[in-house]
N, C-alpha and C positions, 0 to 999 in steps of 0.2 A: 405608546408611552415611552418606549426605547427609544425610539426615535425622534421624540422631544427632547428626552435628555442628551441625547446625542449632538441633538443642535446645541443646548444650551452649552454643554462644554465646549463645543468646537468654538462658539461665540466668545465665550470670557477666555479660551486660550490665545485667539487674534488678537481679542482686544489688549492683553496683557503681554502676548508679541509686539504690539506696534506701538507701545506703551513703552518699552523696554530699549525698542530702535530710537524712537525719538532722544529718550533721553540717553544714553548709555551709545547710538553707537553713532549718531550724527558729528558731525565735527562741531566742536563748541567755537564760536568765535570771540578770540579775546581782542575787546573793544580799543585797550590800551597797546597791542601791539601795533607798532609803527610800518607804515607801509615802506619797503622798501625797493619798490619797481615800481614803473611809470610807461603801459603801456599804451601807441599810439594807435590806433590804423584808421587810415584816410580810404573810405573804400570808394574808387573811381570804378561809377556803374559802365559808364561808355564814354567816348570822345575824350576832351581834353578836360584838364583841372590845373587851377593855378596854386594847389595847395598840398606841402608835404609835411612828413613827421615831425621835422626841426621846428620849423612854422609854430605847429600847435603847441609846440613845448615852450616856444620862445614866450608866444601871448600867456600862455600860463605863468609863463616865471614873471614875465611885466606884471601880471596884475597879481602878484602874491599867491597864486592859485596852486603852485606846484607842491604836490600830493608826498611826494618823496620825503621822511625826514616825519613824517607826521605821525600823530595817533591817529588811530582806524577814528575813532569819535571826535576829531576833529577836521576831518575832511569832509568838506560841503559837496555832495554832486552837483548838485541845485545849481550853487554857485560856477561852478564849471561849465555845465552845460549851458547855462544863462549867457556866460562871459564869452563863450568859443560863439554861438551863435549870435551875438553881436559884430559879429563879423560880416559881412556883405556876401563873401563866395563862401558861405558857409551856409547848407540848407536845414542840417539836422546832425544833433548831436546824441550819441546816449553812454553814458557814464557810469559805471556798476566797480564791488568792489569786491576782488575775488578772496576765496579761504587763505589763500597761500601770502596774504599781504600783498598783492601786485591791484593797481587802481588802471582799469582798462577803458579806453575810450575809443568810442568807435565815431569817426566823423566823416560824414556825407556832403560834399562839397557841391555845390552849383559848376552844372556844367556848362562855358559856354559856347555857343553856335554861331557867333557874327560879331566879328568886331567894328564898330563905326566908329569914322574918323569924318568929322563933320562938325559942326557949329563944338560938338562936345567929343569924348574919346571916351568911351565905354564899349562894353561887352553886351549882347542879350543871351541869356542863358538858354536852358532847353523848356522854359517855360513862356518864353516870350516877355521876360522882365530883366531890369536893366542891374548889370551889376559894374563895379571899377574895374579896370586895367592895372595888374597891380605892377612895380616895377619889375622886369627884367622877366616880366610874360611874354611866354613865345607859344600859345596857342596855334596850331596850324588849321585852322579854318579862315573862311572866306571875310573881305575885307570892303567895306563898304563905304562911299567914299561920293561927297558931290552934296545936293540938293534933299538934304536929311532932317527933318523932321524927329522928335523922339515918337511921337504918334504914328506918324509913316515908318518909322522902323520896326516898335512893337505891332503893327500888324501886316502893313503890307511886305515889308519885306523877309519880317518873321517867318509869314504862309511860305515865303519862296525859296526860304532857307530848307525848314521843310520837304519844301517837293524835293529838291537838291539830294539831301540828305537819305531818300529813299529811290532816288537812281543812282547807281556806284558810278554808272559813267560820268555822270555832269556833278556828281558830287565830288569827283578826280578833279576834271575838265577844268571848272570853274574858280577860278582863284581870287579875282576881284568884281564886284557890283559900285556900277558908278553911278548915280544918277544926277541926271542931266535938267538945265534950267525947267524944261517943258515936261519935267517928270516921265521922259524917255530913259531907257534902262541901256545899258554900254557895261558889256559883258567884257571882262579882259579872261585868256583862258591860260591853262596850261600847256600845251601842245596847239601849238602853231600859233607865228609871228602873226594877228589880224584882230581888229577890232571888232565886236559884234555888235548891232544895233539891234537891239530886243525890239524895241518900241514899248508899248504900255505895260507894265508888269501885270495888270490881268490878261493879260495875254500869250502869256510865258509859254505852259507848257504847249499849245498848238504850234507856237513860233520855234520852239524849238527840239518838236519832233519834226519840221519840217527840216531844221538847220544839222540834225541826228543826219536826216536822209542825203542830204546836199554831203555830207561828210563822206558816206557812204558812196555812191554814186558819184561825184563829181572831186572833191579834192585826193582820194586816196588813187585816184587816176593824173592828175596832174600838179599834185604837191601840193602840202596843207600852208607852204610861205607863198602860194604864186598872188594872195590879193592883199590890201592892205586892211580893208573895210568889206564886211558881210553884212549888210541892211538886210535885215527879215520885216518891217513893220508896215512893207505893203502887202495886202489879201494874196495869199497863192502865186506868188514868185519872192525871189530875193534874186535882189540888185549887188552884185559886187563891184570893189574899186581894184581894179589891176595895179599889183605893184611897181611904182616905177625904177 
């Protein structure tokens, strides 16, 4: 019997504790105070992004959307997060509004992986879908270039970027992807003056763990400028052009 009343009071003391925090010790939010901070962050998971702080505040202030200057109950997130991801290089936005009056936004940019310059000029991101080239982007990845397709780019050269991307060497190595009338693949690289001729892009990475080994074994012995051209796309040899 002690021991039920024991419960009971411990139970209406909690609940008359949590009763007392809620209202009495949480911070009340008044709806009419006006925000007076506008924070950004652009969070770059990896690779490059064509989008900073200034950026996101600019498209705010264009479309009437800047938070500053406001009452807390008249600031839309809705409309924020809506307006910022109507943007192209933009993947996800999320928008919340802190106790202290400050209106914070976190924006997740599209990253991209490949720029083509071809029939069109665009970017494919890291999901294999195409976004714009915005002015005065200086992305440093690989540059694609020749007999381009948007279908042949979102997948076959998408896969190739890819494989690239998870070997640090040819991920260094490889600077431009050319492709050629008969959809042969012409490697331009970063270290050493020579052309490479992949041959069929399903054939990559065999072609050029052989061209790994030829690297190895043959030019670190007589200079990575002594050819002009390195054909890999015949079975188990490569054909080189000596430079003249």
């Amino acid at each position: 019997m002690i021991k039920k009343v024991l419960f009971i009071v411990s139970a209406l003391f909690l609940t008359t504790y949590l009763a007392f925090a809620v209202i009495f010790l949480n911070p009340k939010v008044n709806t009419e105070e006006k925000c007076d901070r506008l924070q950004i962050e652009v969070v770059h998971a990896s690779g490059s992004s064509c989008l900073n702080e200034a950026q996101m505040k600019q498209f705010l202030q264009t479309a009437h959307l800047n938070p500053v200057g406001k009452n807390r109950s008249e600031i839309d997130l809705e409309a924020i997060e809506k307006t910022l991801k109507e943007n192209k290089l933009i993947k996800k936005v999320e928008a919340y509004k802190a106790v202290d009056g400050t209106v914070r936004i976190k924006v997740y940019p599209r990253t991209p992986v490949l720029r083509v310059m071809a029939e069109k000029n665009y970017y494919l991101d890291e999901e294999g879908e195409t976004m714009p080239v915005p002015a005065g982007s200086a992305a440093y990845i690989p540059l694609a270039t020749g007999n381009i397709s948007e279908a042949y780019a979102r997948n076959q050269l998408y896969a190739f970027v890819l494989f690239l991307q998870k070997n640090k060497f040819w991920d260094s190595q490889i600077t431009q992807i050319n492709v050629l009338p008969d959809r042969d693949i012409e490697l331009i690289t970063r270290v050493g003056d020579h052309r490479i001729l992949l041959g069929k892009i399903e054939d990559h990475e065999e072609n050029l763990d052989k061209l790994k080994l030829f690297y190895e074994k043959g030019l670190n012995k007589t200079g990575w400028n002594r050819y002009s051209v390195i054909n890999l796309k015949y079975k188990n040899q490569i054909v080189c052009t000596k430079r003249e």
